[in-house]
C-alpha positions in Angstrom: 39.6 120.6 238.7 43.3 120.8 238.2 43.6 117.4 237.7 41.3 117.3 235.3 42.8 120.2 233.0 46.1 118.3 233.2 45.0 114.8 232.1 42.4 116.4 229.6 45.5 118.2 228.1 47.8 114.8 228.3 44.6 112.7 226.8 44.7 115.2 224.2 47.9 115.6 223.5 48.2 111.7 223.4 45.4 111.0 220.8 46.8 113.9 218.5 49.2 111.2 216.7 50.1 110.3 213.3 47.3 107.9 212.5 44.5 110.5 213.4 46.2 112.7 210.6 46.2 110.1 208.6 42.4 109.2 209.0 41.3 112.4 209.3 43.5 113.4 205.5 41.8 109.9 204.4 38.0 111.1 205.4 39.3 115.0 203.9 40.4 113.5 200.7 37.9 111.4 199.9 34.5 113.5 201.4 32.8 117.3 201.1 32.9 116.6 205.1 33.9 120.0 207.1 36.9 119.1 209.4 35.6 120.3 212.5 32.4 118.9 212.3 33.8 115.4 211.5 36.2 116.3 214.5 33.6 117.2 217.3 31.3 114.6 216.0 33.5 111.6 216.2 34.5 113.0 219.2 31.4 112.6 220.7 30.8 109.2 219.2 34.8 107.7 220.5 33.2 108.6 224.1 31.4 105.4 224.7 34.0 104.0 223.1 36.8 104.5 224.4 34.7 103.7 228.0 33.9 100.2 226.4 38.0 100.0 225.8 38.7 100.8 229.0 36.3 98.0 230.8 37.5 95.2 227.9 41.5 96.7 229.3 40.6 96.1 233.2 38.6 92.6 232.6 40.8 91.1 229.9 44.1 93.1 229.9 46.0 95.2 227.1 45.1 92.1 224.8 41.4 92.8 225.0 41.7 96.4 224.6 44.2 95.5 222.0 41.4 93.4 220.0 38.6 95.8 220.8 40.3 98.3 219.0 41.2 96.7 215.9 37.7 95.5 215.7 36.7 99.7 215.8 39.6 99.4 212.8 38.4 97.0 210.8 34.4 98.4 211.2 35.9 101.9 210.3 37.5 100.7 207.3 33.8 98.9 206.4 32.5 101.6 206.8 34.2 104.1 205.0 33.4 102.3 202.1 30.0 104.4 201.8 32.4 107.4 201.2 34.7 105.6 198.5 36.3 102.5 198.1 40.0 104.2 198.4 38.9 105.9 201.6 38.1 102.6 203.0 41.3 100.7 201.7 43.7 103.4 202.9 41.3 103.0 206.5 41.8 99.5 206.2 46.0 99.6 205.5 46.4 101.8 208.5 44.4 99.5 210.7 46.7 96.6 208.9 49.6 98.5 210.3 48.3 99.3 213.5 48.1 95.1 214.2 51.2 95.0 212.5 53.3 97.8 215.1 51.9 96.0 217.6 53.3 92.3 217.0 56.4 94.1 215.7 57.0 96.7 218.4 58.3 94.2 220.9 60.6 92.1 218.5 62.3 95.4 217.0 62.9 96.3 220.9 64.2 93.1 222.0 66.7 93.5 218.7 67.8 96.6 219.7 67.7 96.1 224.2 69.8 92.6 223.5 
């Protein structure tokens, strides 16, 4: 049970990032949708998810958890569209920078390792 509290607490502390403000501002902007509820019921919709990333990470490696998710991206952006049209640009632009980071992340740290 200990185990558990501690990697619940890193897991949570590790999703709590910048782009989950930024969505979460993105679907607060642009919807009448209470915080929490959007919170606990996303939550409970990423489970299955996030199990389905983790199989496509052991059979296919980081790249096919690396596609999986920006397939989740690019289907959140479609559809926040039902909200508004801005809601599911801006989803759309972070998701664009999410790909981005990741083909960018390695050049910027081989520039700055030598």
């Amino acid at each position: 049970m200990h185990e558990l509290i501690i990697s619940g607490i890193a897991f949570g502390l590790f999703i709590t990032c910048p782009r989950m403000a930024g969505m979460m501002h993105i679907i607060n902007k642009h919807s009448n949708s209470s915080v929490l509820r959007t919170v606990i019921t996303g939550t409970i919709i990423s489970i299955p998810l996030l199990l389905i990333m983790v199989g496509f990470f052991n059979l296919f490696g980081i790249w096919g958890a690396a596609i999986f998710c920006v397939l989740t991206d690019f289907t959140a952006a479609f559809i926040m569209k039902e909200i508004s049209i801005n809601a599911a640009i801006e989803t759309f632009i972070i998701a664009l920078f999410v790909v981005l980071g990741v083909k960018v992340a390695p050049i910027i740290s081989n520039l700055i390792i030598g």
